[in-house]
N, C-alpha and C positions, 0 to 999 in steps of 0.2 A: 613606817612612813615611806611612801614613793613619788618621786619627782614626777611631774605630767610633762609629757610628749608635746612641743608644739603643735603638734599633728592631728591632735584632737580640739583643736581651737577654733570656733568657728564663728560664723556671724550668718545670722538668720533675719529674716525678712517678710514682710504681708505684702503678696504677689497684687491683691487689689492694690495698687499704686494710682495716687493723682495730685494734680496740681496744687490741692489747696490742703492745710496741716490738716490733723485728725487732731476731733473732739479728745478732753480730758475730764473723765466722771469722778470725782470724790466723794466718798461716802465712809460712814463706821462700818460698813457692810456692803457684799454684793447689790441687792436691793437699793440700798441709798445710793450707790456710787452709778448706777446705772439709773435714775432718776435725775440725775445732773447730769450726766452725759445726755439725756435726752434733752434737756432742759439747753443744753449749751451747744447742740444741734439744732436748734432751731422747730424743735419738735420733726425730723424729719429722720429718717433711713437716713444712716452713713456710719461709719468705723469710730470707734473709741479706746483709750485705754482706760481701766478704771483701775481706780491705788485709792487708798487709805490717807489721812491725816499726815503719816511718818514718808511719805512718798513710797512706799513698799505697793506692786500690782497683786493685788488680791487674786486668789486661785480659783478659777470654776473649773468643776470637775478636777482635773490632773495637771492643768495646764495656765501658764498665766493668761487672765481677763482681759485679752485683747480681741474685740466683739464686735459685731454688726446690730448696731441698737433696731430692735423692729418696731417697737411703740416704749412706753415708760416704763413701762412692768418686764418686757421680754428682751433677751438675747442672743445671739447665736455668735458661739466660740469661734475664731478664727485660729488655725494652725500656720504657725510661722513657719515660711522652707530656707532650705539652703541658700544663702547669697552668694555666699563667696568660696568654696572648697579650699578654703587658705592653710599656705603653710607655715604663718606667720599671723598674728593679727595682736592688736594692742589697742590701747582704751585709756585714754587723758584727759582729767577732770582739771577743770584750775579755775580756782578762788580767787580773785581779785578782791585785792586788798586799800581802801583807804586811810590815806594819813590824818586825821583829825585834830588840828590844836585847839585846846579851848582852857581859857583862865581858872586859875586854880581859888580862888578869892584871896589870896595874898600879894598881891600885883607882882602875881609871876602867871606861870601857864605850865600844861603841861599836854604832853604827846598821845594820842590816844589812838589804835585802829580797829578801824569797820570792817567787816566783810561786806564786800560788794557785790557784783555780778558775778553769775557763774557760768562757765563755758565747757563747753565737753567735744570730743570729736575719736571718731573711729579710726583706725587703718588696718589695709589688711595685704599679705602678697600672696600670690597663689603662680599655680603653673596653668598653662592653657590645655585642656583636653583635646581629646579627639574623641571622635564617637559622640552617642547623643547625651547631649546637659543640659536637653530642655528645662528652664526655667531657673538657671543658676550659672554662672561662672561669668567672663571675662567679657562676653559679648553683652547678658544680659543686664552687667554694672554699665556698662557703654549706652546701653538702652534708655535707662535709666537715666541718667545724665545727659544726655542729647532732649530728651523731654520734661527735663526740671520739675521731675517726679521727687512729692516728699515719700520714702519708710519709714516703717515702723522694722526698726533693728533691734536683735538681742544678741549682746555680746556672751558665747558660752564660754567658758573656761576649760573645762568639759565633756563634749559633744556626750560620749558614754553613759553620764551621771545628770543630766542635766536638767531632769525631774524627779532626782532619788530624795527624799525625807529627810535625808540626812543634812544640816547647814554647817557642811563646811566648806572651805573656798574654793573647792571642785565642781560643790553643788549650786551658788550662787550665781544668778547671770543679771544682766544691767539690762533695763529695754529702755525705748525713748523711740522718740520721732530727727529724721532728719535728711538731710539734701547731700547729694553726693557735689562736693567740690573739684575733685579731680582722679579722674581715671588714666592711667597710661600703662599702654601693651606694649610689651620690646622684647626685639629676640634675632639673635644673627646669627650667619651662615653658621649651619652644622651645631646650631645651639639649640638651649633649650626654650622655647617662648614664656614668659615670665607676663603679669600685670598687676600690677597694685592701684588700689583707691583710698581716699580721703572722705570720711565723710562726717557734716561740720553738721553738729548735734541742736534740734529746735526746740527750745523747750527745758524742759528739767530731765534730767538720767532719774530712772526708776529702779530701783532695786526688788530683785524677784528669785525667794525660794520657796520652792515645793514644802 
């Protein structure tokens, strides 16, 4: 058994980014799931994730089902890229819990709890680059967040293994939709420039292995 490297942890992104959430297709199958998505798009071109019953994103081809619906029947796979080159990043799900009294038929009561809403949210910290990072790092999370742009993020655990067959928790990664909360870049004389982001999760975490 061998401990994983922070270093291979990474957070991935669908570069078509825009203002309004992306469709969610459910189905028993690619087919069915992509027929709701179309259906929940308003019969129109636009991006989807499509997942299963158990919220897991079903696989086309090699890669999880996050697509550009064309009509009811058709497809095209989108490849998620690099967000963030992080040398850190971490992933918090949290279950919100309700209290419940209610009478027991003996004129007493008794204590009961519900789960309630569920919440999720990203973070990542990275160093800033030089040279060219078109389409990933510190400026284009800044981007992002100044135009209150929704992702589609996939937290990898990773990066090496991160479509291998194998499910173990190397190979497992979380995808979901969501809005960057807060980005900040800092860095002082003679130091190293540093930036971290927040980003507060819309929707439900999707669970996705190859």
């Amino acid at each position: 058994m061998a401990l994983l490297n922070a270093n291979f942890m990474g957070l991935y992104a669908l570069n078509a980014s825009g203002t309004s959430p992306y469709a969610i297709g459910v189905g028993a199958n690619l087919s069915a799931a992509e027929t709701d998505a179309w259906t929940n798009l308003g019969s129109q071109t636009g991006y989807a994730i499509l997942v299963d019953s158990d919220d897991d994103v079903i696989q086309t081809g090699s890669q999880p089902a996050i697509v550009q619906m064309v009509n009811s029947t058709t497809s095209s796979a989108q490849t998620l890229n690099l967000l963030a080159a992080a040398t850190s990043t971490s992933l918090d799900l949290n279950n919100a819990q309700t209290e419940v009294v209610a009478r027991d038929g003996a004129c007493g009561s008794e204590t009961f709890l519900v789960s309630g809403a569920q919440d999720w949210s990203l973070q990542a910290d990275g160093l800033i680059q030089t040279g060219s990072v078109a389409g990933y790092g510190a400026m284009t999370l800044m981007d992002t967040a100044r135009k209150g742009q929704y992702v589609l993020v996939r937290f990898v655990v990773n990066n090496e293994a991160m479509d291998s067959a194998t499910d173990n928790d190397e190979n497992v990664s979380y995808i979901g939709q969501a809005l960057v909360e807060n980005v900040n870049i800092s860095g002082g004389f003679d130091d190293i420039s540093t930036y971290s982001v927040t980003l507060n999760g819309y929707g439900k975490l999707y669970k996705y292995s190859a």
